[in-house]
C-alpha positions in Angstrom: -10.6 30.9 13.7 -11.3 28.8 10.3 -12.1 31.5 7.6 -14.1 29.1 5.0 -15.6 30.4 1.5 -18.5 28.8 0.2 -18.3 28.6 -3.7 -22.2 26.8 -4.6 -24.3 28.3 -7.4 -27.2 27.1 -5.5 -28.4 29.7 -2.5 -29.9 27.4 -0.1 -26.8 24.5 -0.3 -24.9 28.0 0.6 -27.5 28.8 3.8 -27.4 25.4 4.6 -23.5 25.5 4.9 -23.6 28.4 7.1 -25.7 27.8 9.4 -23.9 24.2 9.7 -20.6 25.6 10.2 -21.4 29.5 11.5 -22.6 26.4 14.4 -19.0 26.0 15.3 -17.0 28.4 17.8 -13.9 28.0 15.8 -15.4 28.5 12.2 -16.5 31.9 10.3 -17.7 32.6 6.7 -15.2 34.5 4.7 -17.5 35.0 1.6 -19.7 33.4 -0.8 -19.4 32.9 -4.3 -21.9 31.9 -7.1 -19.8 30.5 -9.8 -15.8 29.6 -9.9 -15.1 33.0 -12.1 -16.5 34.8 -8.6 -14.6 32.4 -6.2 -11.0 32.6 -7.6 -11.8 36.4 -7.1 -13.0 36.1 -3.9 -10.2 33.8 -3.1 -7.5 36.3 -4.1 -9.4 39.1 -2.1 -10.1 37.1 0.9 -7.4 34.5 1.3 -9.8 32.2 3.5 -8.0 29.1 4.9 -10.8 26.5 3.4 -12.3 26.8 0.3 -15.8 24.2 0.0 -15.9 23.8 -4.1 -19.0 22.4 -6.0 -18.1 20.9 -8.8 -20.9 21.9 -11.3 -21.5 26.0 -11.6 -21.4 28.7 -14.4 -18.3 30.7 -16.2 -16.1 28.4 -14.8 -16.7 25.0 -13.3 -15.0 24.1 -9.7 -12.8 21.4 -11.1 -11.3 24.4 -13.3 -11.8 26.8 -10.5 -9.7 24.3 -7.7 -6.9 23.6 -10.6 -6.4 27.6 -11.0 -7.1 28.4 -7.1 -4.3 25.0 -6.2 -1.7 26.5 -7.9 -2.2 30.4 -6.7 -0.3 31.8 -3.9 -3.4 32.3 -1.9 -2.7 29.1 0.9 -6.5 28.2 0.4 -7.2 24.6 0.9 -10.2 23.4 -1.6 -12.6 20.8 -0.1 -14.8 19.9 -2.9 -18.6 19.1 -1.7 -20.8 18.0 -4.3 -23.9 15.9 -5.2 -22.0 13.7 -7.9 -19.8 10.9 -6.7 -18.9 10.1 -10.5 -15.7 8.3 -10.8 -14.5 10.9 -13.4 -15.4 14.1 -11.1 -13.7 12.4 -8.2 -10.7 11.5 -9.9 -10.4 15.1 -11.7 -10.8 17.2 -8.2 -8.1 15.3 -7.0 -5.6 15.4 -9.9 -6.6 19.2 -9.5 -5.5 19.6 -6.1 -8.4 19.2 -4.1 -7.2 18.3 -0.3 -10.9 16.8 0.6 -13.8 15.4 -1.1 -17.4 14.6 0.4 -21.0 14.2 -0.8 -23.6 16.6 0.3 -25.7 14.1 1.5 -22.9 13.8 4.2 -23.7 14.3 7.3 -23.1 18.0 8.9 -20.5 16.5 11.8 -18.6 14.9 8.9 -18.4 18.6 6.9 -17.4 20.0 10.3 -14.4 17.5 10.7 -13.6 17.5 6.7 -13.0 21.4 7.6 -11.0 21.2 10.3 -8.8 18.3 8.9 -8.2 20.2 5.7 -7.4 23.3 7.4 -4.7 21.8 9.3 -2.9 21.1 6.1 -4.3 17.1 6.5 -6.7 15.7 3.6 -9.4 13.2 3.0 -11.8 11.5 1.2 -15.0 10.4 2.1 -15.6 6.8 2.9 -17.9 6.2 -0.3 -15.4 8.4 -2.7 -12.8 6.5 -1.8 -14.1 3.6 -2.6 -15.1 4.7 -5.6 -11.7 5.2 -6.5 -10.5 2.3 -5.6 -12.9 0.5 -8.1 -11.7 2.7 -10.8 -8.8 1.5 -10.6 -9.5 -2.4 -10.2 -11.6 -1.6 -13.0 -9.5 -0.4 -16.0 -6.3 -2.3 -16.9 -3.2 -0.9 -15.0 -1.1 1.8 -17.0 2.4 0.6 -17.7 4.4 3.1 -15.4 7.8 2.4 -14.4 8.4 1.9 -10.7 9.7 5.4 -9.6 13.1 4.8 -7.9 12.2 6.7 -4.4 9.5 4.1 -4.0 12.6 2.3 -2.9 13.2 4.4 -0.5 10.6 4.2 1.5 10.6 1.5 4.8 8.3 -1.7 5.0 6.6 0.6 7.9 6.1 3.6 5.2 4.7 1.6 2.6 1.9 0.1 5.3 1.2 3.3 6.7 0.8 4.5 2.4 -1.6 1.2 2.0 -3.5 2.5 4.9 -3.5 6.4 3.6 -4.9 5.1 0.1 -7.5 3.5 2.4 -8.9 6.5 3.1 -7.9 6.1 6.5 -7.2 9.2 8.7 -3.8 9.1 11.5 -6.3 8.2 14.0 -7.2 5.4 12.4 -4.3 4.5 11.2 -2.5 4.7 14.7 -5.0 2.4 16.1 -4.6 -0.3 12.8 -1.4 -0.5 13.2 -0.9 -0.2 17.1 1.3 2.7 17.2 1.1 6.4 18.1 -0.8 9.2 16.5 2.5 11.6 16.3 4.4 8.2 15.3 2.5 8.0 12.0 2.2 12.0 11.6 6.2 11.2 11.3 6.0 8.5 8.7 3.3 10.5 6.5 5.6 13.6 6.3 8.5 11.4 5.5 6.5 9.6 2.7 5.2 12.9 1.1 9.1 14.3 1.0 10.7 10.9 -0.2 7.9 11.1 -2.9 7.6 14.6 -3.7 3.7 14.4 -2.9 1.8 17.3 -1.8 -0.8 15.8 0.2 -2.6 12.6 1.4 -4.9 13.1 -1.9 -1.5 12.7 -3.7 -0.6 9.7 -2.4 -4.0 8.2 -2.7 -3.5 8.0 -6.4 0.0 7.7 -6.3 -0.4 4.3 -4.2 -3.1 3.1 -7.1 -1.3 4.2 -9.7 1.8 2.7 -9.0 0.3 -1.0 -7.6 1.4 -0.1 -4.1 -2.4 -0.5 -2.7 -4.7 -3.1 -3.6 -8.8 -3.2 -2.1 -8.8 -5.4 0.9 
């Protein structure tokens, strides 16, 4: 069973959130919280296995509240669900160590997947946040960063499946781009994420951008 805490200053997104996912066999509500002070304490009581952040509540906001809850021994994934798809809130929940990040005005079956691929220790982005991002960075002029030496590391196969990541494509996908098995590129993500030292999909998302390994196609 997926124990999933709802962290929403607004009451009704918070109904409307259980009764979407209270819908599914393998899903439960842990708690609720009104504003990020409440959730990092209901976090620490509760230890759910998904956290859904908004971004904008009271006494502490959930970009503060993920950043805090990220680095806490509690094992909580945060999946950040908000009405602003603002290039600077995107970017922020994800340098905070948010593992997902979708719109309300998602669709329910997509909040039910985003769930249960965040749970299983995967992440994502949404279609439109990620390309969002990507225009961010085509936007602003490149940073000069060094090319990290364990990019080197990494085989021509890696660095196509990380090109495909930063895509915001999940292993399905992926598997199916690239005309090879599911567990094949399950293999090649873990060993890009340990050659890096990257936490998560999220991670390499930026890391790709950042670094000039991913361009918009």
């Amino acid at each position: 069973m997926i124990r999933v805490m709802l962290a929403d200053d607004q009451a009704v997104v918070r109904a409307g959130l259980r009764t979407i996912l209270e819908s599914q066999p393998d899903m439960e509500i842990a708690g609720e919280a009104a504003d990020g002070a409440e959730a990092l304490a209901l976090a620490a009581a509760l230890h759910p296995d998904v956290v859904m952040m908004d971004i904008r509540m009271p006494v502490i906001d959930g970009i503060k509240a993920t950043r805090t809850l990220t680095q806490s021994a509690t094992g909580a994934h945060v999946l950040v669900l908000t009405t602003y798809g603002l290039d600077e809130y995107v970017y922020e929940a994800l340098r905070a160590g948010a593992a997902g990040f979708l719109l309300k005005t998602d669709p329910p079956d997509r909040i039910i997947e985003a769930v249960r691929i965040v749970n299983a220790g995967d992440a994502l982005l949404g279609p439109q946040t990620t390309r969002r991002l990507i225009e961010r960075f085509l936007a602003s002029p490149a940073p000069h960063i060094p090319m990290p030496a364990e990019l080197g590391t990494l085989t021509d196969r890696e660095l196509e499946v990380m090109r495909e990541i930063a895509r915001g494509l999940t292993n399905r996908e992926i598997a199916a781009r690239l005309y090879i098995g599911e567990g094949t590129v399950k293999t090649h993500v873990a060993r890009i994420l340990t050659k890096l030292g990257l936490r998560d999909r999220v991670q390499v998302v930026v890391y790709a951008y950042e670094h000039g390994v991913a361009q918009a196609r």
